[in-house]
Structures are given as C-alpha cells and as structure tokens.
N, C-alpha and C positions, 0 to 999 in steps of 0.2 A: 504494500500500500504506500504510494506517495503520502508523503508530509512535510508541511511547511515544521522548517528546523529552530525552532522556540530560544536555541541558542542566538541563532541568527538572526532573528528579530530584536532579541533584547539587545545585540550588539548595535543595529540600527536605528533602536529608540535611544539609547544612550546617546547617540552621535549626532540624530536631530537636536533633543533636547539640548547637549552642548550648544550646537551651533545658534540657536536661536537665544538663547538665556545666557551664554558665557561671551560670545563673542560680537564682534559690531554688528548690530541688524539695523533694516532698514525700518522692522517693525517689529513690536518683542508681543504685541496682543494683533488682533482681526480690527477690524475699523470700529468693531462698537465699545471698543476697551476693555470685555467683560474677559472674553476669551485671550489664553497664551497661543499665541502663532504657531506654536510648533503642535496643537489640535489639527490643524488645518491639515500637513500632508499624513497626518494617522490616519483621519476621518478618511481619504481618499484612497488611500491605501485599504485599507479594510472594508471598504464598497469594494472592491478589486477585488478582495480575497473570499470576501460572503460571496460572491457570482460562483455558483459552481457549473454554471451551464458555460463557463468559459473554461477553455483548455490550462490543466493543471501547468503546464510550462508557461503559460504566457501571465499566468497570477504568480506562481514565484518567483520570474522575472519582474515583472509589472509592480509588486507590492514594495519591491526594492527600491522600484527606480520612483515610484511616489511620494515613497519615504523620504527618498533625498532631492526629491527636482526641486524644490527652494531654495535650497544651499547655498548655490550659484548666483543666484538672482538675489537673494536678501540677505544675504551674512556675507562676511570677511574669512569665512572657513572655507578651505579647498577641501575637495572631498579624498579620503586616505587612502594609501596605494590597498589597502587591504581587500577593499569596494573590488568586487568582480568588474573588469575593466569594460562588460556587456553592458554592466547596469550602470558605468559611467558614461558610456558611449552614448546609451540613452538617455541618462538627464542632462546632458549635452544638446541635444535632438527636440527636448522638453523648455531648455531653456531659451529667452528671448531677451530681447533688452527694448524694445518698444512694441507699442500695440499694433503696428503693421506688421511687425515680424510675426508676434503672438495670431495675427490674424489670415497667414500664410499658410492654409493646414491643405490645403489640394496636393503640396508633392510631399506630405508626410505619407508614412506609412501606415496599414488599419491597426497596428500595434499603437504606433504612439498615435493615432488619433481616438483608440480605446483610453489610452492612459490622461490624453487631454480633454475627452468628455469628462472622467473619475471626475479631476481636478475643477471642471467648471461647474458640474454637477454641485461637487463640496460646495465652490463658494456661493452659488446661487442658491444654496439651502441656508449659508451661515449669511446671507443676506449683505454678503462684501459690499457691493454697489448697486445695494435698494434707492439710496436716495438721492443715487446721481442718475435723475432719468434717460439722458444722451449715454453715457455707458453701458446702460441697464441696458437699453435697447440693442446695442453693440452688442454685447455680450449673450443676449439670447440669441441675435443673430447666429452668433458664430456657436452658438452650441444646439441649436437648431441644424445647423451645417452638417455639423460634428455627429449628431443623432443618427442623421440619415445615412452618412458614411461608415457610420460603424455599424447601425441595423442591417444595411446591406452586405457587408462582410461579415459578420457572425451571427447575425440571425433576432429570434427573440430571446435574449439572455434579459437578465433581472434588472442587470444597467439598464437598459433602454424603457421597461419599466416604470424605473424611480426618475430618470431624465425625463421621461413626457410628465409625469405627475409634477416635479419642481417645475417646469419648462409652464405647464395650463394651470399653476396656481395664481388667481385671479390677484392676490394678495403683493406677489412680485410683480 
C-alpha cells in the first residue's frame, strides 16, 4: 500500500513554518490579520492530499510542492538542497513575480495547473481578495480558467467539486 511518509511531512511543516515566522516575509498573517500565513500552503496542500480520485504520485509530489511554493515568492529562505530537486523544479514552475506572469497558465502543464487551482481555491475560500472587487474579479477569472483545464485533464475528482462550490458562492 502506498503512503504519504509522516516523516516527510513533519520535515516540511517545520521548514514552512521557519520560513514564514523566523525569517523576512512579505507577510507573517492572510490579509485579515487573524490567520498565520504559513495556514495558507497547508490548507492547499491537504485539499491535494484528501483528493483520492487523483493519482497517488501526483498528490505526493503535489503536496510537496504546495507546501513550499510561497517560499520563493514571500520569505528571504531558499529552499534546502535536501527538497527533492522534482518538487523544487516545480515550485519554481509555481512561482511568479507579477500578476501577468501568475496569469500565464495556457503553456503550464495539467500538473501545475492542478496545483495552481489547490492554491487559488485556498485563497478564495480564506477570502484573500474579497474586498478588492477588480482583483476578485481577476482572480475568479483565472480560476474559472484553471477549473476547466484541469476538469478536462482529470476528470471529476473532488477538486473541481469544492472549486465550483467556492467559485458560485454568491457571498465572494
């Protein structure tokens, strides 16, 4: 029986939680102050890892690389040679430096556009940019995008699910 290795995860919650609490962030909470930032790529990782209608290799790859794709983008921590050089390739692949880039998902692949639905999914549940309406709008867009291109690559898995449910919540 395949299993996600409980070593290996606490090694990667330790290495978030550093990076977001010990070292320079851009942000140390979510925009409403309540929450610590380093909830954000757990929650998306573990939407990844509850999907079982998605293939066990691409969730113990995928949970890796969700774990760490802020790293890059929001802290002053490189990620450690220890990091399987796969699941640095792809938080690399994950990361952007402006919302044109971030909004570039046509020549990604259905893997990382499963892993950048996870991620928009999170933050449109944790309500990132409720109350910026020109973003909000943006952002459904492209996760509207992201929906169709990963439904049509892998089918009806659980993700696409909880995506349209956050996606026709009257309330975002």
């Amino acid at each position: 029986m395949k299993k996600i290795e409980p070593k290996n995860l606490k090694r990667l919650l330790d290495l978030i939680y550093s990076a977001h609490q010990d070292h320079n962030t851009r942000k140390d909470f979510r925009q409403n102050g309540e929450v610590p930032f380093v909830v954000h790529p757990m929650w998306c990782a573990f939407i990844l890892l509850n999907d079982q209608r998605i293939p066990f290799e691409e969730r113990e790859l995928g949970y890796q690389v969700l774990l760490l794709h802020d790293i890059l983008e929001d802290t002053s921590l490189e990620i450690p040679d220890y990091v399987d050089p796969k699941v640095l390739e792809h938080v690399k692949e994950m990361t952007h430096d402006t919302w044109e880039e971030e909004q570039n998902i046509n020549s990604k692949t259905p893997f990382i556009k499963l892993l950048k639905l996870c991620d928009k999914i999170a933050s449109m549940y944790d309500e990132t940019v409720r109350d910026e309406p020109a973003r909000r709008n943006e952002w459904k867009a492209l996760t509207q995008r992201l929906l169709v291109d990963v439904e049509s690559h892998y089918g009806k898995i659980r993700l696409i699910t909880l995506a349209k449910a956050v996606l026709n919540d009257s309330n975002w």
